[in-house]
C-alpha positions as CSV (number, residue, x, y, z in Angstrom):
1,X,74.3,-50.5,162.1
2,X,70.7,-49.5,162.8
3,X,69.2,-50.0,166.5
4,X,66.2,-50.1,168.5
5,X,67.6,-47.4,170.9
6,X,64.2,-45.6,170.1
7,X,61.0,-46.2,167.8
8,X,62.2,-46.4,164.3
9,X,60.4,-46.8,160.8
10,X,61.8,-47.0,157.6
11,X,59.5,-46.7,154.8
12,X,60.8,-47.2,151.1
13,X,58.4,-46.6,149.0
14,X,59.5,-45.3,145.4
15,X,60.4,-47.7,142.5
16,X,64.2,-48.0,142.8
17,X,64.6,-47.4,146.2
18,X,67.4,-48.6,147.9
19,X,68.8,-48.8,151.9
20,X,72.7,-49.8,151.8
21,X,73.5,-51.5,155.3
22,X,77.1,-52.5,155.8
23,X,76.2,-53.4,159.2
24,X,73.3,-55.2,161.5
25,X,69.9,-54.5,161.8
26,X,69.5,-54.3,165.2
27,X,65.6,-55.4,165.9
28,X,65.9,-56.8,169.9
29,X,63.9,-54.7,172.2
30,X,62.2,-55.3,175.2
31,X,59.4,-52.9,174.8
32,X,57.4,-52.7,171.6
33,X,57.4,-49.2,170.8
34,X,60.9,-49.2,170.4
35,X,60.8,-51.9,167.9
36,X,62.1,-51.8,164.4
37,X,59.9,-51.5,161.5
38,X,61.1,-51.6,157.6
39,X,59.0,-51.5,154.9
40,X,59.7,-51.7,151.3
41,X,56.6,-50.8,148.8
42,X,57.4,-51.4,144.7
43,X,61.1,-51.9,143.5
44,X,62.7,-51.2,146.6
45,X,65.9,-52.7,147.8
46,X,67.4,-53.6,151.3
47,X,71.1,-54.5,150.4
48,X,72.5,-55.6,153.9
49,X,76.1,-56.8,154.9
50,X,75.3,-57.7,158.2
51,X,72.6,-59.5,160.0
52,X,69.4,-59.2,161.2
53,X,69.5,-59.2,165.0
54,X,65.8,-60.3,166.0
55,X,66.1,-62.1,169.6
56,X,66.2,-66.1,170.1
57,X,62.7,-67.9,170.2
58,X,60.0,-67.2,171.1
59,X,60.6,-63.5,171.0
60,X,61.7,-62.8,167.4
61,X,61.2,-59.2,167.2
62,X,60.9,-56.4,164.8
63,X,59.3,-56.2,160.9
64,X,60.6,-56.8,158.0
65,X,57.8,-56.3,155.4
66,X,58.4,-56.4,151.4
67,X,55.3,-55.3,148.9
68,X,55.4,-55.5,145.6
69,X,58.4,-56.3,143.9
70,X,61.0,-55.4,146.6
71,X,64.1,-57.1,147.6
72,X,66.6,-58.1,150.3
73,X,69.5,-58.7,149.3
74,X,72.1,-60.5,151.1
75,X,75.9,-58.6,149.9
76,X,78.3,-59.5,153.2
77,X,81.3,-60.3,153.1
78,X,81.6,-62.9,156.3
79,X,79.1,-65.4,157.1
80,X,75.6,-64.0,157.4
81,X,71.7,-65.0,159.4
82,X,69.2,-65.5,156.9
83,X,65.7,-65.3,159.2
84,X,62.9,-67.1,159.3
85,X,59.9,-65.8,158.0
86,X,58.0,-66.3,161.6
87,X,57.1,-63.3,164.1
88,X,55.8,-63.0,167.6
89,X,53.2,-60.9,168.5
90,X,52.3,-58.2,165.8
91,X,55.2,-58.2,164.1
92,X,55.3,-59.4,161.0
93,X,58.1,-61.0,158.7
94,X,57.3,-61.9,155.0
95,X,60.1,-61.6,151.7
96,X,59.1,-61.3,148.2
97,X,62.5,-61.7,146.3
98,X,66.1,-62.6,147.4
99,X,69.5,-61.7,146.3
100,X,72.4,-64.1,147.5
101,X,75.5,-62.2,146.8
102,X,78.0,-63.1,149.4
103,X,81.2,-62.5,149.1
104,X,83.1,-64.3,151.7
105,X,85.5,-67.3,150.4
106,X,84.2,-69.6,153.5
107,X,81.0,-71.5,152.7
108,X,78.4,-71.4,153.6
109,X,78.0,-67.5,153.5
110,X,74.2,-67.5,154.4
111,X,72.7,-69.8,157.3
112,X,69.2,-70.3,157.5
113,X,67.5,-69.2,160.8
114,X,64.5,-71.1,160.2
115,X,62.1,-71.8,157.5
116,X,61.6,-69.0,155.8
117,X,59.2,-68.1,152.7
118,X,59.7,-66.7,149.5
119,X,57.0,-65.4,147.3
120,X,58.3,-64.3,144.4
121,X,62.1,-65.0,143.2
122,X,65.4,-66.4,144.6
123,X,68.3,-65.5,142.9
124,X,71.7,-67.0,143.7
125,X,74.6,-65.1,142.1
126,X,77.3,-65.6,145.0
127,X,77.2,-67.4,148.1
128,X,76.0,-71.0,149.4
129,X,72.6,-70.8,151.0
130,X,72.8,-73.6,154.1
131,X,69.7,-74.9,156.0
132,X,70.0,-77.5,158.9
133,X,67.4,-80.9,158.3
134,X,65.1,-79.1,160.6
135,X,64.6,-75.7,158.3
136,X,63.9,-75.0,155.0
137,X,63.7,-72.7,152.4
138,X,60.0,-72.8,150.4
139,X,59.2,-70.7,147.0
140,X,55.4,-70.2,146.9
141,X,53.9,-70.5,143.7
142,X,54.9,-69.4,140.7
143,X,58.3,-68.3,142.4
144,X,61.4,-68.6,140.5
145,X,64.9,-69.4,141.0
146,X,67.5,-67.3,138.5
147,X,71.2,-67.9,138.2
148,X,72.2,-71.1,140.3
149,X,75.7,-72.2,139.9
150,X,78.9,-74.3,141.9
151,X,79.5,-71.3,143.7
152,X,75.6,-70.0,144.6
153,X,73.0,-72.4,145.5
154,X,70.9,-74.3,148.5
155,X,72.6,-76.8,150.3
156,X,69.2,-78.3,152.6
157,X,65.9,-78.6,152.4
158,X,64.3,-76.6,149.4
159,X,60.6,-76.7,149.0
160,X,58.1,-75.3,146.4
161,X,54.4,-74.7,146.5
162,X,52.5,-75.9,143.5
163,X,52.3,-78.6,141.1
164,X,54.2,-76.7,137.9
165,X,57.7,-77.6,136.3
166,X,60.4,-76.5,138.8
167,X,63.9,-76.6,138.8
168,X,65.6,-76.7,142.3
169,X,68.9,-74.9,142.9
170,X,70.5,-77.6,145.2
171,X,74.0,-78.7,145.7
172,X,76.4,-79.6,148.2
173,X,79.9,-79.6,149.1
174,X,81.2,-77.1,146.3
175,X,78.7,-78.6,143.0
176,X,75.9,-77.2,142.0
177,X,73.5,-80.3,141.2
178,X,69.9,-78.8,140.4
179,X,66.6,-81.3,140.6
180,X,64.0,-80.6,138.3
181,X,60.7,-81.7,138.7
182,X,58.1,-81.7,135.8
């Protein structure tokens, strides 16, 4: 687990890069200079197990900033958070690609926090993604989706940003049934 007890930064910044977190993030704090800050630069990789602990509305703490072509990827093996992509204050909360890769054998394995914001890919190799009617999960433009299947894909609302052929990686209740839009 990492925790708040005092300031921390974490700064990955070489291609390849990777943080390995079998445990939570721990981003709650009362006072902002002992927030937690991660940010990954180029190919790196956040590979967490756990969740991200950020504080209920309106005080979602903590950063969470991915440059270039980094990733979080999503590897638990129990049910896991999926935040939102909003921040309070000057924190700041943004995701360029995802990896869903979930292990657990009770679906859903990730749960939406809130909408949340994807700029460049998605990629669903193991684990239902599950949003309530209120979230959603948006690509920006020119985001893709790779590797969709009855045992990885969105069960809610899935939105996309631009007017370009898109396939949606929906399904529900155990079957994968993807929309594509032209």
């Amino acid at each position: 687990n990492i925790q708040d007890d005092s300031p921390l930064s974490v700064f990955l910044n070489q291609n390849n890069s990777l943080l390995h977190v079998n445990g939570n993030i721990d981003m709650r704090s009362a006072m902002y200079s002992d927030r937690v800050n991660i940010i990954l630069e180029n190919t790196a990789k956040v590979e967490l197990g756990g969740d991200f602990l950020r504080g209920e509305e309106p005080y979602l703490y903590g950063s969470f900033i991915c440059n270039g072509n980094s990733t979080l990827a999503f590897v638990g093996n129990k049910t896991q958070s999926f935040p939102q992509t909003r921040a309070d204050g000057s924190d700041a909360w943004n995701y360029k690609n995802i990896r869903i890769q979930n292990t657990s054998t009770t679906a859903p394995q990730i749960i939406l926090q809130g909408d949340a914001y994807i700029e460049n890919s998605i990629s669903f190799i193991q684990g239902i993604v599950f949003a309530e009617e209120d979230t959603k999960l948006v690509l920006m433009e020119n985001g893709t989706v790779n590797s969709a299947s009855n045992t990885s894909y969105m069960d809610g609302v899935f939105g996309k940003v631009g007017n370009a052929a898109f396939t949606f990686a929906i399904g529900d209740v155990g079957f994968y049934a993807p929309l594509s839009i032209s």
